[in-house]
C-alpha positions as CSV (number, residue, x, y, z in Angstrom):
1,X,85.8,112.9,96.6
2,X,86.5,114.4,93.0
3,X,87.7,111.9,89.9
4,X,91.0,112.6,89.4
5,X,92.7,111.8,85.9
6,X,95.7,109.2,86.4
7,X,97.8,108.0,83.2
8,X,95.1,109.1,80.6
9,X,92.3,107.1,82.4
10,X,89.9,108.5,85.1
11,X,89.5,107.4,88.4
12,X,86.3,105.7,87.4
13,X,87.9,103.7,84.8
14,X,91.3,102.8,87.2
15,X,89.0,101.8,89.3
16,X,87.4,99.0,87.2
17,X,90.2,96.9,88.2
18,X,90.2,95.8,91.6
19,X,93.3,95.3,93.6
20,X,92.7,91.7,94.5
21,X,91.9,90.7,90.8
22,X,95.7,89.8,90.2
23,X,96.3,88.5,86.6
24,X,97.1,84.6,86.9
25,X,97.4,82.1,84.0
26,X,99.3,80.0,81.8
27,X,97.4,78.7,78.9
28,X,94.1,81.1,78.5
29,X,95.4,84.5,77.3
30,X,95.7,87.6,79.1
31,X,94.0,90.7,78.1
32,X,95.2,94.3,79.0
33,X,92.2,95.3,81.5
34,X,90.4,93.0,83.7
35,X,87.3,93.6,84.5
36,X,86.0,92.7,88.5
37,X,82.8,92.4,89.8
38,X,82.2,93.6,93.4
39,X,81.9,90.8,95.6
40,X,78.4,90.4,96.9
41,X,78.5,90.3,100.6
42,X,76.4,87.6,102.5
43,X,74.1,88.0,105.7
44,X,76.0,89.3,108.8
45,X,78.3,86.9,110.7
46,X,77.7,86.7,114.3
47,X,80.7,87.2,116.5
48,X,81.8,84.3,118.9
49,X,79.9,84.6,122.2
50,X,81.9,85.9,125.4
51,X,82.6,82.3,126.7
52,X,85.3,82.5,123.1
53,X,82.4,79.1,121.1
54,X,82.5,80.1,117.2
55,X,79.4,79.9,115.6
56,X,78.3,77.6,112.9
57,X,78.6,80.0,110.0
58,X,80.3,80.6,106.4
59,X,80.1,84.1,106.0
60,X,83.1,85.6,105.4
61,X,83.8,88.2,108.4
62,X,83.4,91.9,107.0
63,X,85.1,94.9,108.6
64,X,81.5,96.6,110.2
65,X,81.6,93.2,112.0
66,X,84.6,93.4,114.1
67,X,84.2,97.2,114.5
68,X,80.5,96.3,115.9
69,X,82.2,94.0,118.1
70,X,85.0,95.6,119.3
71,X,83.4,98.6,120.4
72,X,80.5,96.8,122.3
73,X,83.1,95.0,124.3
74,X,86.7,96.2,124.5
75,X,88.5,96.4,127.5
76,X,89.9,99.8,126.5
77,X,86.4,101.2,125.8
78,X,85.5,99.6,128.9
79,X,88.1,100.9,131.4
80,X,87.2,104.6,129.3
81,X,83.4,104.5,129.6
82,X,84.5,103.6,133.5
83,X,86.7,107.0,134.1
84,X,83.8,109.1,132.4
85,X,81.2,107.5,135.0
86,X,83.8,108.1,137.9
87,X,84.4,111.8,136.5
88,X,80.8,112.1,136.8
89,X,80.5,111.2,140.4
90,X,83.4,114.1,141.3
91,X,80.2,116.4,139.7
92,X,78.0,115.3,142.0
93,X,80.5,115.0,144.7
94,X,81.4,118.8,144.1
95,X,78.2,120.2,144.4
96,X,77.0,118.4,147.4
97,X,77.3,121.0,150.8
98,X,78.7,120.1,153.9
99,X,76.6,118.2,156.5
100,X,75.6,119.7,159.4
101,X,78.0,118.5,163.0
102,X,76.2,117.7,166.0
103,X,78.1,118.7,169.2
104,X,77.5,117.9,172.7
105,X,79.4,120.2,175.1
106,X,79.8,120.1,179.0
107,X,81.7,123.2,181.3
108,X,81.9,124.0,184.6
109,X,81.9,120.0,186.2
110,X,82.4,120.5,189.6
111,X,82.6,123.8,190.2
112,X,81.0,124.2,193.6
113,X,79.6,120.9,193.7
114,X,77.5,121.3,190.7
115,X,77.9,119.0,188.0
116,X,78.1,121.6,185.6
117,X,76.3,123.1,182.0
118,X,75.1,120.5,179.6
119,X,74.2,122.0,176.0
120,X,73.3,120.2,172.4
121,X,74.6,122.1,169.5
122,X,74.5,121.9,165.7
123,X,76.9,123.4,163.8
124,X,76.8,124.3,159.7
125,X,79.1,125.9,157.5
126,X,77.7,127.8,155.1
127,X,79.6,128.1,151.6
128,X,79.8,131.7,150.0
129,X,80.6,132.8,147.0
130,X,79.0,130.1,144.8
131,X,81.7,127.8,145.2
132,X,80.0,124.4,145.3
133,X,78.5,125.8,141.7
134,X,81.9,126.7,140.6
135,X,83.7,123.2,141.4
136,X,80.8,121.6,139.6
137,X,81.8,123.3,136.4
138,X,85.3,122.2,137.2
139,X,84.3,118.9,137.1
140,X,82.0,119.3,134.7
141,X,84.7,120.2,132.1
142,X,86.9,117.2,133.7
143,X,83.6,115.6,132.7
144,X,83.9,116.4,128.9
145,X,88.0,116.0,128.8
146,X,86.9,112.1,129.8
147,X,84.2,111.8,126.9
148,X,87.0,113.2,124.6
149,X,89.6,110.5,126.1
150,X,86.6,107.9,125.5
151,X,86.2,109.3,121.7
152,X,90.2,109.3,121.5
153,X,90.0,105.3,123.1
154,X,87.3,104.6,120.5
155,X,89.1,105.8,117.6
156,X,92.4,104.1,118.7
157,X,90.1,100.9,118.9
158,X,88.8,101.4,115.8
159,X,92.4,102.7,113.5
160,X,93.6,99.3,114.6
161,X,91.3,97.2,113.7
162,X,91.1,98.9,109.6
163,X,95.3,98.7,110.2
164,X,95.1,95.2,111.1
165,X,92.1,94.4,108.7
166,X,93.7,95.8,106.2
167,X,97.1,93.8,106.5
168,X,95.2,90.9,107.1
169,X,92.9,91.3,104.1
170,X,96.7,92.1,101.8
171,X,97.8,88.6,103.5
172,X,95.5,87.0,102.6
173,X,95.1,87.8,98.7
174,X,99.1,87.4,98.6
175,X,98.2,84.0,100.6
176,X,96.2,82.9,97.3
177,X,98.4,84.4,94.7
178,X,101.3,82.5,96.1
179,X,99.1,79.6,95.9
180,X,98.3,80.0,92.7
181,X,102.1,81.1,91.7
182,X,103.2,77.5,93.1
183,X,100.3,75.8,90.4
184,X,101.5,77.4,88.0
185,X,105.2,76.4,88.5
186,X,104.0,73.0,88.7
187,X,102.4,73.0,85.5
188,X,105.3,74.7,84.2
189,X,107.5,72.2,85.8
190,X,106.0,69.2,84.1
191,X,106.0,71.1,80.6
192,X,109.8,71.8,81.1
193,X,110.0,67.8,81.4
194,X,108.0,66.8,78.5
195,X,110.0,68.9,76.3
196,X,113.2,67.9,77.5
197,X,112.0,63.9,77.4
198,X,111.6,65.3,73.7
199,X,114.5,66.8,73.7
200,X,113.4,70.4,72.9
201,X,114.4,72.0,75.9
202,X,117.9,71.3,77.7
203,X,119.0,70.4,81.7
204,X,119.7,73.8,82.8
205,X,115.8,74.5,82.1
206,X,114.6,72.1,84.0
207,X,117.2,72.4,87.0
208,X,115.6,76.6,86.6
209,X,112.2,75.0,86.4
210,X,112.7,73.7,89.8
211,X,114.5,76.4,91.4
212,X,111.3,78.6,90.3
213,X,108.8,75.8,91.8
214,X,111.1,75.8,95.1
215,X,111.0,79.3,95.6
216,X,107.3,79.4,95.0
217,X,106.5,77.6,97.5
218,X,108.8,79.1,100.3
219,X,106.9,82.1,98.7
220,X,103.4,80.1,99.8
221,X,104.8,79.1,103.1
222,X,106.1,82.5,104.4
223,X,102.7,84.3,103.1
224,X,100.8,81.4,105.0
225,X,102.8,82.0,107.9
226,X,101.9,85.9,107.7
227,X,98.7,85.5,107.2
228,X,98.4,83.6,110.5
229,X,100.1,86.6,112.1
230,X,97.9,89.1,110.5
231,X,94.6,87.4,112.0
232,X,96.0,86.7,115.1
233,X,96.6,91.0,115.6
234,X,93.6,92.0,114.2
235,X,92.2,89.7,117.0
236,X,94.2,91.2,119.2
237,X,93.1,94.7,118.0
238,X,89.0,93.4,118.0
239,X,89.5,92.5,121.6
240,X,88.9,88.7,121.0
241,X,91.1,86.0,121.9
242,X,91.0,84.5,118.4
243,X,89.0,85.1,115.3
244,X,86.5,83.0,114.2
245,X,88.0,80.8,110.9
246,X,86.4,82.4,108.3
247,X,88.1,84.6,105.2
248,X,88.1,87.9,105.2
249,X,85.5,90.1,103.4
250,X,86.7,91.9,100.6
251,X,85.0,94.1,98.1
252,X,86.7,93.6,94.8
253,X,85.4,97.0,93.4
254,X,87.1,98.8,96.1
255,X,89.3,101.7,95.0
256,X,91.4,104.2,96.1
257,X,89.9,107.7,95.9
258,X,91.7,111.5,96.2
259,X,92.6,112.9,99.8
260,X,91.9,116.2,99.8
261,X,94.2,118.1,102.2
262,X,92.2,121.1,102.8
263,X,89.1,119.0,103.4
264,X,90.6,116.8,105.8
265,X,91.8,119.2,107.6
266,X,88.8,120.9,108.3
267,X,87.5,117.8,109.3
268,X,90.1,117.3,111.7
269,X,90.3,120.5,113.4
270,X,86.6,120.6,113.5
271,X,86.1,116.5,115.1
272,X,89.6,115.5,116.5
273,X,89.0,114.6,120.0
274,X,92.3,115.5,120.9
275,X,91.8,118.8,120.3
276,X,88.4,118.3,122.4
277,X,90.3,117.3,125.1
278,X,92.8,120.0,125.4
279,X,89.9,122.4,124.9
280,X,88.3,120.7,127.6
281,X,91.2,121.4,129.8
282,X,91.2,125.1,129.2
283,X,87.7,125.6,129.9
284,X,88.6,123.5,133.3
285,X,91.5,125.8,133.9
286,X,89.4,128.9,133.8
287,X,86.3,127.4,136.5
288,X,89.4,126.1,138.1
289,X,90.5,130.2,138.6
290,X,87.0,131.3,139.2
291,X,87.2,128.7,142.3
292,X,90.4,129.8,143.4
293,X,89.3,133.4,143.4
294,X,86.0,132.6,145.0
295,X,87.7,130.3,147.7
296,X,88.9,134.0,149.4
297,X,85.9,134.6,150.4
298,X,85.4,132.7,153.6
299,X,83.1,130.6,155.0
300,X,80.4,130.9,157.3
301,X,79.7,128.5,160.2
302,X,76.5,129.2,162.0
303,X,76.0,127.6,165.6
304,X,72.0,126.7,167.4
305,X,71.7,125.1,170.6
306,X,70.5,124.7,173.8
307,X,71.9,123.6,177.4
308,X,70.9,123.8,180.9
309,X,72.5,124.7,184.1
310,X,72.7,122.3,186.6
311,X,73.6,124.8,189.7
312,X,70.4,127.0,189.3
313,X,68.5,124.5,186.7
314,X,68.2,127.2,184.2
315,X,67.9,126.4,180.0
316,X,69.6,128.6,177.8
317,X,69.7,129.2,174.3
318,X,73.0,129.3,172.2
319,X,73.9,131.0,169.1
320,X,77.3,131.5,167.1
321,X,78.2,132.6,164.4
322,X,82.1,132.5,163.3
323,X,83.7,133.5,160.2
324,X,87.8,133.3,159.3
325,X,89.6,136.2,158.9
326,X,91.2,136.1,155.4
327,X,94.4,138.2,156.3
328,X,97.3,136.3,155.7
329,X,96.0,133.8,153.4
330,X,93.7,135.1,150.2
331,X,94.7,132.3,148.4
332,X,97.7,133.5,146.7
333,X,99.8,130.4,145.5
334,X,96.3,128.7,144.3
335,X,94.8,131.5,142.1
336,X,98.6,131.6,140.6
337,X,98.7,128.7,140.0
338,X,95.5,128.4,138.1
339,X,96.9,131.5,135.8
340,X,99.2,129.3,134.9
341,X,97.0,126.3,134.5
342,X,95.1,128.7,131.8
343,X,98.4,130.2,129.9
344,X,99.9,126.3,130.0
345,X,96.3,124.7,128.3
346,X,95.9,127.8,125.6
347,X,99.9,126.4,124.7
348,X,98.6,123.2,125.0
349,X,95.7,123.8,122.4
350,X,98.1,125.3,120.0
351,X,100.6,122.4,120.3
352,X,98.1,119.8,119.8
353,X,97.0,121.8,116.5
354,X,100.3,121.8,115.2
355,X,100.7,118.4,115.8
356,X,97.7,116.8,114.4
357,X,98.7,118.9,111.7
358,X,102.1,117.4,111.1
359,X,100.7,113.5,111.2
360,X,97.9,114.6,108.9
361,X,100.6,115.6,106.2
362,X,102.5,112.8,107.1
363,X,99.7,110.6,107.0
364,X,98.2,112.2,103.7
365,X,102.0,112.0,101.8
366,X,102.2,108.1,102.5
367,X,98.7,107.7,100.9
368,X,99.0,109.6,97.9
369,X,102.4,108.2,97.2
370,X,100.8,104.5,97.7
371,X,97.8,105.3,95.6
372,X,99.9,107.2,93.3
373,X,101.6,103.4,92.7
374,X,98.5,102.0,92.9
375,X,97.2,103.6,90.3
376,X,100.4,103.5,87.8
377,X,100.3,99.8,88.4
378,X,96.5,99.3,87.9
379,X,96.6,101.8,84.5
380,X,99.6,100.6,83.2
381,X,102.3,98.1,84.7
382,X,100.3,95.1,85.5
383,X,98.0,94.8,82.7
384,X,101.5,95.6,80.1
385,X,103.4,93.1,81.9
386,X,100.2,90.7,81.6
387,X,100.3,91.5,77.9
388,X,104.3,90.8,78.0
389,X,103.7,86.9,79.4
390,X,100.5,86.3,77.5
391,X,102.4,87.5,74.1
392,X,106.1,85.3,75.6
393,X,103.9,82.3,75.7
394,X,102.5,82.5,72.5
395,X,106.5,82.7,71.4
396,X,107.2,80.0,73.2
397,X,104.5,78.1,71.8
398,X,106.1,78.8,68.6
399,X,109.3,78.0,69.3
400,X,110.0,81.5,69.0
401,X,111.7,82.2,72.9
402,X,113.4,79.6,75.2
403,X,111.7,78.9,78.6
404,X,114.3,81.2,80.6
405,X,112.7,84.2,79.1
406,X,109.3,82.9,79.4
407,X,110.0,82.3,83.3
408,X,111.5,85.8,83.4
409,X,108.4,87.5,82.4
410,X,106.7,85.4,84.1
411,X,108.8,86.4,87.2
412,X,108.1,90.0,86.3
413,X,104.5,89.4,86.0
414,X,103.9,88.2,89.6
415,X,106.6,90.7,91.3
416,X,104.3,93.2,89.9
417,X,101.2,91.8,90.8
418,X,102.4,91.7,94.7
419,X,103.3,95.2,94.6
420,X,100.3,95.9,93.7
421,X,99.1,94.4,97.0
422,X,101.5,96.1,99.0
423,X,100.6,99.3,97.6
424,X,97.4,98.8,98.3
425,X,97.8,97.8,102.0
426,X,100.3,100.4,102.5
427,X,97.2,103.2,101.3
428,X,94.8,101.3,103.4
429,X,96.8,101.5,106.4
430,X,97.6,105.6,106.3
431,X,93.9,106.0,105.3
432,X,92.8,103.8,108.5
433,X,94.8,106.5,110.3
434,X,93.2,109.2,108.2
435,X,89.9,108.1,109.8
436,X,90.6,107.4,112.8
437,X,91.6,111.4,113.3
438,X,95.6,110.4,113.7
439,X,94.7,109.9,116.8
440,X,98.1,108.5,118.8
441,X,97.9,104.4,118.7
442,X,99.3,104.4,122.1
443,X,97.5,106.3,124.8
């Protein structure tokens, strides 16, 4: 995707700072920029074994990881990959003829005396018209409208896990900033007290001191707290009963990069299984018509056999031949309703177009306006309100500033830094839908 220029700085350059490389400090100063290093990812993790036993490992679990699992085990994928194998017996059921009926017939018992004529027949019924080729291609295209649900199941596996991962991944960075937000109003705890055992600083800085150590750590608690959440869905959404307890991986370089609408929905139109599907239903709908137009044509059932004759001990041959007389019933209300069927799919194709391209705008406006943020924080906000706190303790160093408005842009400092996290989750969740063709989470 193209550079795009944001605040004077290029993509490139916004993209030096990492989201996760959050700006926390007390006595080293703070420059305006940070610069991250991508995080260098070790060997693959394996996954817990079926029986739920984690292995002995301390890799961090990466995102390919759980989407490898997931969709080599899932019991939605499962249960799909099922329906497409039953779908393809109904092919091979359709195109299979009808066995042949073996009939054993007796008349005339006891007419004179005679026990009668004894004959062994076979009847078959001959289909016209092509019609066990035609109701394979119905089921063929029932075939493909299964495969599409299966893609549609796969990428519903797969948007949930990046949702989840992604929330997870924000917990668990806000998990650590918390932490080190609760250090730091420890440390700035104790300096409160040595400088009011001094008597530099007065009560009500202290009594703030320890509101602001307080508050961090309800902070620490209720991002713990989420953070256990988060895992716990994104085990849910892998299809395991827990995750192994191992951090997340995260690449530090990661960035944000332009959505190009035009692109995307190309893309879409051109690999959404949903429209697949529906396609899949109109092709359906039009064997389905060739069938019900074929299905006037009748049948042919052909008779062989042979009996004898008891009274005068003669054999005889017998041949039939019978065929229904398609007078009152050509198959009216069935070749209607397949017209229908066709007009009701082509609507249905239309619909779904319009749809997908609704949630792709929707979709595409919450990520540019939460990598819009992103950006503006990254470029600007958080490294100026790093330079504010690293320029307020150097004042209050000095003597220059109180500790109130030390803690306040302090305070500033960190509220920026976590919505810098959310804005980042919040892009990585519409762009997990992005990829995952906005397909619907529930099916």
């Amino acid at each position: 995707m193209p550079e795009a220029a944001v605040g004077g700085a290029t993509q490139s350059e916004v993209g030096q700072v990492a989201f996760d490389e959050l700006i926390v400090g007390q006595a080293a100063p703070v420059d305006g920029t940070v610069a991250s290093e991508p995080l260098q990812l070790l060997p693959a993790l394996s996954l817990p074994d079926s029986d739920g036993a984690s292995p002995v490992a301390t890799e961090p679990l990466s995102l390919d990881q759980l989407e490898a699992s997931a969709l080599a085990g899932h019991p939605a994928l499962r249960q799909a990959r099922a329906r497409v194998n039953s779908r393809r017996g109904q092919y091979v059921q359709a195109g299979l003829p009808f066995n042949p009926a073996l009939q054993y017939q007796s008349q005339e018992i006891g007419n004179e005396g005679a026990s009668g004529q004894h004959s062994i027949r076979i009847n078959q019924e001959f289909v016209t018209a092509n019609k066990l080729g035609i109701a394979q291609q119905v089921q063929a295209h029932e075939v493909q409208k299964q495969q599409a649900q299966l893609r549609a199941a796969e990428l519903r596996v797969l948007t949930r896990i990046r949702m989840a991962y992604a929330a997870a991944a924000v917990s668990q960075r806000r998990t650590e900033l918390t932490g080190q937000i609760v250090e730091l109003a420890e440390s700035s705890l104790r300096s409160v007290q040595t400088l009011l055992d001094a008597k530099e600083a007065s009560n009500v800085a202290l009594l703030q001191a320890r509101v602001e150590l307080d508050q961090a750590r309800v902070n620490a608690e209720n991002a713990a707290t989420q953070l256990q959440a988060d895992r716990r869905a994104l085990a849910a959404a892998v299809g395991m009963p827990k995750l192994p307890p191992f951090d997340l991986a995260v690449d530090r370089g990661e960035t944000l990069e332009e959505a190009p609408w035009e692109l995307l929905l190309s893309e879409l139109e051109a690999s959404s299984p949903e429209l697949a599907q529906a396609g899949s239903e109109l092709e359906r709908a039009r064997w389905a018509l060739q069938l019900a137009c074929a299905q006037v044509t009748p049948n042919i059932t052909g008779q062989l056999g042979v009996g004898v004759d008891t009274t005068t001990d003669d054999t005889y041959a017998v041949v039939g031949v019978s065929v229904p007389l398609p007078i009152r019933n050509r198959n009216q209300g069935n070749i209607q309703t397949a017209r229908a069927d066709i007009a009701a799919a082509s609507a249905a194709i239309d619909q779904t177009r319009l749809s997908l391209d609704g949630r792709l705008a929707d979709a595409v406006g919450r990520y540019q306006t939460a990598r819009q943020r992103y950006e503006q924080l990254v470029s600007r906000i958080v490294p100026n309100a790093a330079e504010t706190y690293r320029l307020s303790q150097k004042a209050f160093a000095a003597g220059e500033s109180d500790f109130l408005q030390l803690l306040t842009v302090q305070r500033t400092l960190f509220t920026t830094q976590l919505s810098l996290l959310d804005a980042f989750g919040q892009a990585k969740q519409a762009l997990a839908e992005i990829d995952g063709l906005l397909v619907t989470l529930q099916p």
